[in-house]
C-alpha positions in Angstrom: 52.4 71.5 30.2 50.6 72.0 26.5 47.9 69.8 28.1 47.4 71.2 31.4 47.6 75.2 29.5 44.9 73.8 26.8 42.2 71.6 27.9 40.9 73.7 30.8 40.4 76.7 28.9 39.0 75.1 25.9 36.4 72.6 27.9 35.3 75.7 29.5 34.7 76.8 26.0 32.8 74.1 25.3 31.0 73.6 27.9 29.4 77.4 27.1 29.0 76.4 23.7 27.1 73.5 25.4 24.4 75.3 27.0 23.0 75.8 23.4 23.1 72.1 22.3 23.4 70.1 25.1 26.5 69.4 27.6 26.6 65.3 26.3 26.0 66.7 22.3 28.9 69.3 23.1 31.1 67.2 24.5 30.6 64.0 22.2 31.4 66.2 19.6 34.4 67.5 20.2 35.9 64.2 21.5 34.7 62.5 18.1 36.9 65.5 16.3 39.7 65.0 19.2 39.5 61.0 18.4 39.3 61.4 14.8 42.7 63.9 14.5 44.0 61.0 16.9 43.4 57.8 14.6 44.7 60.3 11.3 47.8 61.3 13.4 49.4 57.8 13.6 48.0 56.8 9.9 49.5 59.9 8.7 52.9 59.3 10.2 52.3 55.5 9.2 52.0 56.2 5.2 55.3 58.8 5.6 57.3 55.8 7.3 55.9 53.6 4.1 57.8 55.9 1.4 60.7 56.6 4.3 61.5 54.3 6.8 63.2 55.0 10.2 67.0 54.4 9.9 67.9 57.1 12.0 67.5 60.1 14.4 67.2 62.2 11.4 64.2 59.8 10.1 62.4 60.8 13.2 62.8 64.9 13.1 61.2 64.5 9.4 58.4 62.7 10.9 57.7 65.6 14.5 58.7 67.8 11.5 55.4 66.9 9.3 53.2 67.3 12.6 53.7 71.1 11.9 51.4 71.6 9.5 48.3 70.4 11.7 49.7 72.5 14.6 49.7 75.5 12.1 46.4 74.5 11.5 45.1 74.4 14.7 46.6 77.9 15.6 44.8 79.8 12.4 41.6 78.0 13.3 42.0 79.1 17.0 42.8 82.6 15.6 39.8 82.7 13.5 38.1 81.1 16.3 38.3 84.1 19.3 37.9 86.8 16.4 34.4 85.6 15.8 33.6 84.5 19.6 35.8 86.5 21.6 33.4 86.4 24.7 32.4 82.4 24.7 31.0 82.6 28.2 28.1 84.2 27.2 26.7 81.3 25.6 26.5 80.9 29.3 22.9 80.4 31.5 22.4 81.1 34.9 24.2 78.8 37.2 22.2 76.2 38.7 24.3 74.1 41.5 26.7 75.5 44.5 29.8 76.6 43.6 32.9 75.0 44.4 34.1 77.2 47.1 31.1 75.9 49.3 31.8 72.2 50.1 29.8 69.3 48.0 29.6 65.7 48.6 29.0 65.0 45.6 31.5 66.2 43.9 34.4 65.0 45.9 32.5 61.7 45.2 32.5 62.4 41.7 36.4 63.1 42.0 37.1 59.8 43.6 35.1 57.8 40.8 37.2 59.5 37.9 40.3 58.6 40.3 39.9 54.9 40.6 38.4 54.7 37.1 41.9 56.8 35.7 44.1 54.1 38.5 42.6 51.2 36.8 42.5 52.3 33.0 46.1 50.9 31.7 47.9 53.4 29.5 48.0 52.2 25.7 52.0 52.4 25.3 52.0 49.1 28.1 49.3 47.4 25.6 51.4 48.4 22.8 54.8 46.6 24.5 52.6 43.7 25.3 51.5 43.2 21.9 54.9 43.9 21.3 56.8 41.3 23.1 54.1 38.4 21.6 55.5 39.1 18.3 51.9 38.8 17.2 51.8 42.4 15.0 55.0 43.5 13.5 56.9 46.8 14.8 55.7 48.9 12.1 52.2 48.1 11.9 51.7 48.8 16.1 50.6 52.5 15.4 47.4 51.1 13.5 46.4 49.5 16.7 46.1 52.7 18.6 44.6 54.5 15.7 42.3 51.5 15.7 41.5 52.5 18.9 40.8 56.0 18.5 38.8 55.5 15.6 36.1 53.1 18.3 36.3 56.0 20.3 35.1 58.8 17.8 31.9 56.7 17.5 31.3 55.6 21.0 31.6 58.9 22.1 29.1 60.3 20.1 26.5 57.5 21.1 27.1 58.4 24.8 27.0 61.9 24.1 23.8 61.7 23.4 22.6 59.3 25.5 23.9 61.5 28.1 21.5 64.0 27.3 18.7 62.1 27.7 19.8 59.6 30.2 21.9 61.7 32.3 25.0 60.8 34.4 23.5 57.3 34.9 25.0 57.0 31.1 28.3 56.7 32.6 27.7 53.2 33.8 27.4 51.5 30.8 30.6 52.3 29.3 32.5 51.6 32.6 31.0 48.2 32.5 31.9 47.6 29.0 35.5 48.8 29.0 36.1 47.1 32.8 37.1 44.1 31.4 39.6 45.3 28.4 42.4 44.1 30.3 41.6 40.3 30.5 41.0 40.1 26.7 44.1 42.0 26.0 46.9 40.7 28.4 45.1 37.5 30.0 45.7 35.5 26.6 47.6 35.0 23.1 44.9 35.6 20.7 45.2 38.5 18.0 41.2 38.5 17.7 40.6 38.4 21.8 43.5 41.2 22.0 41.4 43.2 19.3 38.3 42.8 21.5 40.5 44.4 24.5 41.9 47.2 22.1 38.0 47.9 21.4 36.7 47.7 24.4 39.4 50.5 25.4 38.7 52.8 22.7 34.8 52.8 24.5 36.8 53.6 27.6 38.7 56.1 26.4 36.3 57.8 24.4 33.0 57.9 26.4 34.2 57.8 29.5 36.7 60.9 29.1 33.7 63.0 27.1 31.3 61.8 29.2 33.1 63.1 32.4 33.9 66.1 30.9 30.0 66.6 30.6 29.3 66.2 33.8 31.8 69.0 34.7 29.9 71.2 32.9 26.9 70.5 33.8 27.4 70.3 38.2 30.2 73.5 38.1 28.6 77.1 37.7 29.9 79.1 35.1 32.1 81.1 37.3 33.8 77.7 39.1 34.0 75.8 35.5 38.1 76.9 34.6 38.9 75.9 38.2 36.7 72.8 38.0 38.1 71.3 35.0 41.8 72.3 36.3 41.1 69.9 39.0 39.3 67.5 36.9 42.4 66.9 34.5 44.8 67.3 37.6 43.0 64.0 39.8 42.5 62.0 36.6 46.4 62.7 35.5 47.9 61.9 38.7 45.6 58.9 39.0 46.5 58.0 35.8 50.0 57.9 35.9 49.6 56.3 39.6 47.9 53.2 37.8 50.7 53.0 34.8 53.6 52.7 37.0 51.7 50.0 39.0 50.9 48.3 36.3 54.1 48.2 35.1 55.5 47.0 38.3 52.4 44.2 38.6 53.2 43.6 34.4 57.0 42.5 35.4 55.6 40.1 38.7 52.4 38.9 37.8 50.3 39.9 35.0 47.0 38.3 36.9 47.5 41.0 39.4 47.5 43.6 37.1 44.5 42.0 35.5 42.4 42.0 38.6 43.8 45.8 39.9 42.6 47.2 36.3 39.0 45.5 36.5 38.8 46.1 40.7 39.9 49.9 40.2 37.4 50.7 37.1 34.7 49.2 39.1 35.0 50.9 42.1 34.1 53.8 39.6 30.3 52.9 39.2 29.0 53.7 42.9 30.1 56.5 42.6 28.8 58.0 39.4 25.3 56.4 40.8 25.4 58.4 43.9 26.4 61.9 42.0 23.7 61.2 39.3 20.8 60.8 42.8 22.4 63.5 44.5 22.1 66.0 41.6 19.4 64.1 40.3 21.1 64.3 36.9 
C-alpha cells in the first residue's frame, strides 16, 4: 500500500522535473539514488547483525527499529522538498502525444511488453532460497548478494538513462537482451562465479529496465494523464510480477528447466514490443 500511495505521485514528480534534463537523465537518476539506498539498506542491517546477531524476535524489532532513522529522513527531506517546489508540474511543457482517454495502440502494446517482461523477471527472495538450499553462501552473508545486486543496478541505470536520451525507446532492447538470460546462469548450474554472473545480469534488469520504463511513461503520457498513467504502469507490472513468482515457484518445485525456459521465453516476448512503441512514436 506504501508503494502503490508513493511511486505514482513521486514519478509524476519526476517526470516534470524531467522535462528540464531529460526523461532518461531524470529517471536514471533517481533509480541510481533508489538502487544505492537499496544496496546500503541490507549492508546497514548486515554490520548491526555483526555486533548483534539474531537470536530472537526481539533481535529483529531492533533491526525494523534502526530503519527509522532513514524513514525520518526521507520525511524531512520530502518536507523541505514541497516547501521549495510546491507546484512541480510546472516544470511541465506542453503535451505532445494523445491522452490516455482516447485509445492508443501503442500504448496497450507498450503495457503488454512490461507485462511479459515483469511475468518472466524471477523475484530475488526465490534466487536467494536457491542459493540458499546449495549451501554455497552462508545464511548471514545472503543479504550481500542482493545489495550486490542493487549496487549493478545504480550504474546500469545511469548508462541507460542516458542512452535513452539519445537513443530513445530502442535503448530498452539492449538491457532486455542482457538480463534475459539471468536465470540459466543462476539456477541452471552449481557454480558460485556463474550464479554471480546471474545476480549481475539481474541487477541490469532491475535497474535499467524499471528506470527505463518509467521514462517512457513520461515521455508518451501528457502531463494531465501522467498520475493515472503511472498508476497503471505499477498496477500491470505488479500483478505481472507476482503472476510470474508464484509460477516460478510452482515450476521451481517440478522442474527447474521449465522455469528456466518461462523466465527467458517471457522476457523476450518483451522486445517486439518495445520496437513497435519506439516506430509508432517514433521515439
Amino acid at each position: 500500500m506504501g508503494r502503490a500511495l508513493r511511486l505514482p505521485a513521486n514519478n509524476t514528480m519526476l517526470s516534470f522535473a524531467g522535462m528540464e534534463v531529460g526523461e532518461g537523465k531524470d529517471f536514471a537518476i533517481e533509480e541510481f539514488l533508489d538502487s544505492v539506498g537499496a544496496f546500503i539498506g541490507p549492508v546497514y542491517l548486515y554490520l548491526i547483525m555483526l555486533f548483534k546477531p539474531v537470536v530472537s524476535v526481539n533481535d529483529y524489532r531492533l533491526l525494523f527499529g534502526a530503519l527509522a532513522l532513514p524513514a525520518i529522513i526521507t520525511l524531512i527531506v520530502l518536507g523541505k522538498a514541497y516547501k521549495k517546489f510546491p507546484q512541480p508540474e510546472k516544470f511541465a511543457s506542453k503535451p505532445q502525444f494523445k491522452s490516455l482517454n482516447q485509445p492508443n495502440k501503442a500504448l496497450l502494446v507498450y503495457a503488454f511488453g512490461i507485462s511479459m517482461f515483469a511475468l518472466g523477471f524471477i523475484d530475488f527472495p526465490i534466487i536467494t532460497m536457491h542459493i540458499a538450499q546449495l549451501g554455497l553462501v552462508s545464511t548471514a552473508d545472503l543479504p550481500l548478494l542482493y545489495a550486490y545486486s542493487m549496487l549493478i543496478g545504480a550504474f546500469s541505470t545511469l548508462i541507460f538513462g542516458y542512452l535513452y536520451d539519445w537513443l530513445g525507446l530502442k535503448t530498452l532492447v539492449i538491457p532486455a537482451l542482457l538480463s534475459a538470460g539471468f536465470s540459466y546462469f543462476v539456477f541452471g548450474n552449481r557454480s558460485l562465479g556463474l550464479i554471480m554472473l546471474g545476480i549481475t545480469l539481474w541487477g541490469i534488469g532491475m535497474g535499467a529496465q524499471e528506470s527505463l520504463m518509467e521514462s517512457v511513461i513520461g515521455t508518451i503520457v501528457p502531463s494531465e494523464n501522467r498520475a493515472f498513467g503511472f498508476g497503471i504502469f505499477d498496477m500491470i507490472f505488479g500483478i505481472s510480477w507476482f503472476l510470474g513468482s508464484w509460477i516460478s515457484g510452482i515450476l521451481y518445485d517440478h522442474s527447474i528447466t521449465l522455469m528456466i525456459v518461462f523466465s527467458i521465453g517471457t522476457q523476450l516476448l518483451a522486445i517486439p514490443c518495445y520496437l513497435f512503441v519506439a516506430w509508432k512514436n517514433k521515439i
